[in-house]
N, C-alpha and C positions, 0 to 999 in steps of 0.2 A: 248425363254428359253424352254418352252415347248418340239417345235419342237427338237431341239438340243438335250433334254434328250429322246425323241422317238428317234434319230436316235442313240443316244449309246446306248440303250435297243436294237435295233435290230440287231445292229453290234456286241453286245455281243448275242443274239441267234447265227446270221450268226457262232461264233467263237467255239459253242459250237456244231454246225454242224459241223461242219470240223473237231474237233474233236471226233466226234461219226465216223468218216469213217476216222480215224488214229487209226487201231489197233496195230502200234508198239507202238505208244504214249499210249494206253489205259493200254496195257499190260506190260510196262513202271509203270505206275501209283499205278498199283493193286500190283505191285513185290515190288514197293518200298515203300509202307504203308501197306505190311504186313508180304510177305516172309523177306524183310529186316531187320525191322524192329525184327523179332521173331529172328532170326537167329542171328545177333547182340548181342541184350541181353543175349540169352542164350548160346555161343559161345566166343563172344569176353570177354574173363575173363582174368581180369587185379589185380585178389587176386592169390594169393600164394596157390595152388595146386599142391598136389604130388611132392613137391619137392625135390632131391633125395639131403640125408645127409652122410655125414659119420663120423665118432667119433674116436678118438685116446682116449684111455682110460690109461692112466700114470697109475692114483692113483689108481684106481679099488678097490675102497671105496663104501660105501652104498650112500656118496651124488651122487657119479661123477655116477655111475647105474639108481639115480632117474633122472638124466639128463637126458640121454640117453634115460628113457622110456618112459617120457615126450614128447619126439617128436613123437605128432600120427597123425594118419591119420585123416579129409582127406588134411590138409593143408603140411605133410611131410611123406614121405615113411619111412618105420621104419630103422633106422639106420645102417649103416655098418659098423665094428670095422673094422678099418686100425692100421697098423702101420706107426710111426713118420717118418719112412721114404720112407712112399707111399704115402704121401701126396701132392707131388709136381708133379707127374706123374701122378695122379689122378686125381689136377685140370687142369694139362695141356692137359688130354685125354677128358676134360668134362665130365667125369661121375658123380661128385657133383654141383652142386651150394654152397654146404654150407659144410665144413670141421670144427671140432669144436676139440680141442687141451685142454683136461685138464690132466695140471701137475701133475707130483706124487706129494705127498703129502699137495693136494688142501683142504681135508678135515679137516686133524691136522692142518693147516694154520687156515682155519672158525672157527673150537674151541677156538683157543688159542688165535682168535682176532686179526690173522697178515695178512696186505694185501697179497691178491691171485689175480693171474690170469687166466683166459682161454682165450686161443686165440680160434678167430673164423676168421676163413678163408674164404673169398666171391668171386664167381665169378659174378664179375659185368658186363660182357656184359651182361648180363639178366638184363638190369637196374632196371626197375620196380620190378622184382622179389626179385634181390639181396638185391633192400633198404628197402623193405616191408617184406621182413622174414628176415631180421636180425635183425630189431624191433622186429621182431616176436621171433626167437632164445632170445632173450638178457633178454624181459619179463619172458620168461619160466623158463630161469636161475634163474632168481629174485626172479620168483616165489616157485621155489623149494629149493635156498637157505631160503629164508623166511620161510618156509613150515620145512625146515629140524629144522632148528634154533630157532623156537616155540616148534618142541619135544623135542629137548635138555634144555626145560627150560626157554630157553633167551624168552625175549620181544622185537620181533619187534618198531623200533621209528617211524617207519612213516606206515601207511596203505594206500595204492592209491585205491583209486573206483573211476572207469572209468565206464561212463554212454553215451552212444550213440544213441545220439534225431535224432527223422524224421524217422531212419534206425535204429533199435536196434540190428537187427543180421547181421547187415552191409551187408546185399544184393545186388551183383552188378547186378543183374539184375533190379534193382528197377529203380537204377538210369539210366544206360544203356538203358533201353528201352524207358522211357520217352526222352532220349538227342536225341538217334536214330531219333523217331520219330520226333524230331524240325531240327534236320541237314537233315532229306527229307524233310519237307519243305520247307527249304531256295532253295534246289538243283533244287527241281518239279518247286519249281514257275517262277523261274529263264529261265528255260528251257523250259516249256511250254509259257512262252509269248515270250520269245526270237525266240523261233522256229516258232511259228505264224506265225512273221511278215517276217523270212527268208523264210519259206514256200509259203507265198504271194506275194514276192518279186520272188522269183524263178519260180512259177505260171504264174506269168503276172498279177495275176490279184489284185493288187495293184495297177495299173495301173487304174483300174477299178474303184477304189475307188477315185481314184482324181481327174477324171472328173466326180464325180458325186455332189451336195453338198453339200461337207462333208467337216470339218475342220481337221485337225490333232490332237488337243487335242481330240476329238469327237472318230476318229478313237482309239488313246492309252486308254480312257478311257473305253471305249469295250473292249480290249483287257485287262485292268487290273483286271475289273468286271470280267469277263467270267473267266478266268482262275483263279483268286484267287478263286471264285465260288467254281471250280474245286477240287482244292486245299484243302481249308478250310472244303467241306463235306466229302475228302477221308481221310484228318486227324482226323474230327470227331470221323467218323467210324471204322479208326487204335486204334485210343485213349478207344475206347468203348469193341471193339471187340478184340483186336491183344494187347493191355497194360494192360488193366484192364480185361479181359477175359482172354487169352491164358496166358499171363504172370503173372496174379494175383496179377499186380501191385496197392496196395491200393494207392487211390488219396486222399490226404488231402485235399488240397483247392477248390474251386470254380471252375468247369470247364465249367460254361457260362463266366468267366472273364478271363479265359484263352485262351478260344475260340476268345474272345472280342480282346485282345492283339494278334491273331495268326490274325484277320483279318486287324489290323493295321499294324501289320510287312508285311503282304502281299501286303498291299501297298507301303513299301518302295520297298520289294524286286523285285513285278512284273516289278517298275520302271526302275530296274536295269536292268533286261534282256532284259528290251527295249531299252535301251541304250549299251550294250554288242551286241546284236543284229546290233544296226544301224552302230556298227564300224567295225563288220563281214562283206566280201563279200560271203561267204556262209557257207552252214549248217554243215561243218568241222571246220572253223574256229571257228567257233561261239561255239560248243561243246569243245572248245581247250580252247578259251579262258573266257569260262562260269568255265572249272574244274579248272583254275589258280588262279579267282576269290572265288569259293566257297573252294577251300582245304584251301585258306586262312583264309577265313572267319568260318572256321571249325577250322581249329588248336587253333587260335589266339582269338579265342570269349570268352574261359571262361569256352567250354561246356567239352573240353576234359581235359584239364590242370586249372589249378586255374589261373585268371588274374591276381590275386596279387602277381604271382611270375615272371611275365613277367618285364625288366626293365619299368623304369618310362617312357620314350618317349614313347614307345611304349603300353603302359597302357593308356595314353592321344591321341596319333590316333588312339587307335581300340574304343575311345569313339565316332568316326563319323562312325562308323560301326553298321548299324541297329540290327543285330546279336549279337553285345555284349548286347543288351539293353535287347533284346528278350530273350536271353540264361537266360539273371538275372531274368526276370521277370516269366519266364517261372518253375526255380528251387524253387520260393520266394512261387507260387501259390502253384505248383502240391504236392513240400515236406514239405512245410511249413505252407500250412493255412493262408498262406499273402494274407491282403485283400485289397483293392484298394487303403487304406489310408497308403499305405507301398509303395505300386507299381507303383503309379499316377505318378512318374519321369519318370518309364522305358516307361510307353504310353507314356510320354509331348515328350521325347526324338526319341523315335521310329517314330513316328506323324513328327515331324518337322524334321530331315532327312529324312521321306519319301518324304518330301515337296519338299524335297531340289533336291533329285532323281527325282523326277517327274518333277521337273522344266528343270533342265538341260538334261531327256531325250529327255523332249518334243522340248528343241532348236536344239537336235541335229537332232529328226525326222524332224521336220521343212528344218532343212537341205540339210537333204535327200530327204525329198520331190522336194523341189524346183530343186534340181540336176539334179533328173526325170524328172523333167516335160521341163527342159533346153535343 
């Protein structure tokens, strides 16, 4: 036993040398837990900015004007009056996302108590944008009818107060950078032990390794250490330096128990790229078939889209995906202040499809080996 765990302690040095004289790998590493990561959160924005509006103004009353002045910056560009019949040449030129249509006499309608309408007109290839500022248009309406219909007197019947926990000025870079940072971990781990063992293989000197006394789990277990190693101190240091420094992301929960969970997912994941790895014949396929596996595991986890909007079958197999466990675990700690007696599923889960990984890489290295040496 002993011996066995000296020889994975050395064979994870030996992996970390090799690594130290891989400067595309290094420079690799340092791009994607920091320029990535910064560049991400404060670039890829997924809130309703400068949206370009324009208004057909019928009634040109004092409501249908506070509509109109309502839309401000910096989530909409200030309005352009069209008329009712440049509106269709306008969304067919793209120059709006968002046309808004109130009738003449929309005002004396609100007095007198008779349903009105406003059309609002969407260009939805902009999906994201078009369903998130027409929420956003539709509030404002609301809230300026509401707003006009208290100085005339009336009494609003319902009051909405919306209060928004973890994020109160809903910052997408909050979230954005913490997700960032866990979807390069899955990618890094993936790929640094996958590339390892292609690298060894295309070397020769894996070769090396198997006439020497060494077992195959002995070998993967080196390889899982050493590179999760890798892994787990350059997300530290993202997480320190590049989320909570340069982005000024505030961390609510525990981030020794996050760290804790990032080094369990590391074992399911390094698993994986050993197993992606051993079904590559080389270091192109192996990059082909590592980006098939992780865009999947990126879409479909949870971190980009909400899982409970995914159908059911597919909510039920992305739960043998160590990534959906991680994503949950990972949003429960950093936004939430979730403590282990919250989160102990997403380790029991994470942990035992890691198992699961490691068993079936290790039969397939096994396989390989034996090929070799045939």
């Amino acid at each position: 036993m002993r011996r066995s765990l000296a020889n994975i302690f050395q064979l994870g040095i030996k992996e970390l040398y090799s690594l130290r004289f891989d400067p595309v790998m290094l420079l690799l590493i340092v791009y994607m837990f920091t320029f990535a990561v910064f560049e991400e959160a404060q670039n890829a924005n997924v809130d309703v900015v400068n949206a370009a509006v324009g208004i057909v103004d019928e009634d040109r009353s004092q409501l249908s004007r506070r509509i109109g002045d309502a839309l401000l910056p910096p989530r909409f560009q200030p309005p352009d009056a069209l008329a009712i019949d440049e509106i269709d040449a306008a969304m067919e030129a793209a120059r709006y996302t968002f046309v808004i249509d109130i009738p003449p006499g929309f005002q004396a309608d609100i007095l007198a108590g008779r349903p009105a309408v406003v059309q609002l007109n969407v260009d939805a290839t902009a999906m994201g944008l078009a369903g998130t500022g027409a929420g956003y248009i539709q509030r404002i309406i609301a809230q300026e009818l509401n707003a006009f219909l208290q100085s005339d007197g009336a009494t609003p019947a319902v009051n909405i107060v919306t209060r928004a926990r973890f994020n109160p000025n809903l910052e997408t870079t909050w979230f954005q950078g913490a997700m960032s940072l866990t979807n390069n971990i899955t990618l890094m781990a993936m790929l640094l032990t996958g590339a390892a063992l292609i690298r060894e293989r295309e070397h020769g000197t894996i070769e090396h390794l198997l006439v020497m006394p060494l077992r195959p789990v002995e070998i993967m277990l080196a390889k899982v250490w050493a590179n999760g190693l890798v892994v787990v101190i350059a997300a530290s240091l993202s997480l320190f330096i590049v989320v909570q420094g340069a982005l000024a992301v505030p961390i609510s929960g525990s981030i020794p128990l996050y760290l804790s969970g990032t080094v369990i997912y590391l074992f399911s994941v390094t698993s994986l790229g050993i197993y992606l790895a051993t079904l590559a014949r080389s270091m192109p396929q192996f990059g082909l078939l590592t980006m098939i596996v992780y865009v999947i595991m990126l879409l479909l986890s949870g971190g980009n889209t909400p899982l409970e909007s995914m159908p059911a079958q597919l909510q039920t197999i992305m739960q043998l995906v160590p990534s959906t466990h991680f994503v949950r675990l990972a949003q429960a700690i950093l936004f939430r202040d979730a403590g282990l007696a919250v989160v102990w599923p997403q380790f029991v889960a994470t942990a035992a499809i890691g198992a699961l990984f490691f068993l079936a890489a290790l039969l397939r290295f096994r396989k390989t080996v034996t090929l070799m040496q045939g």
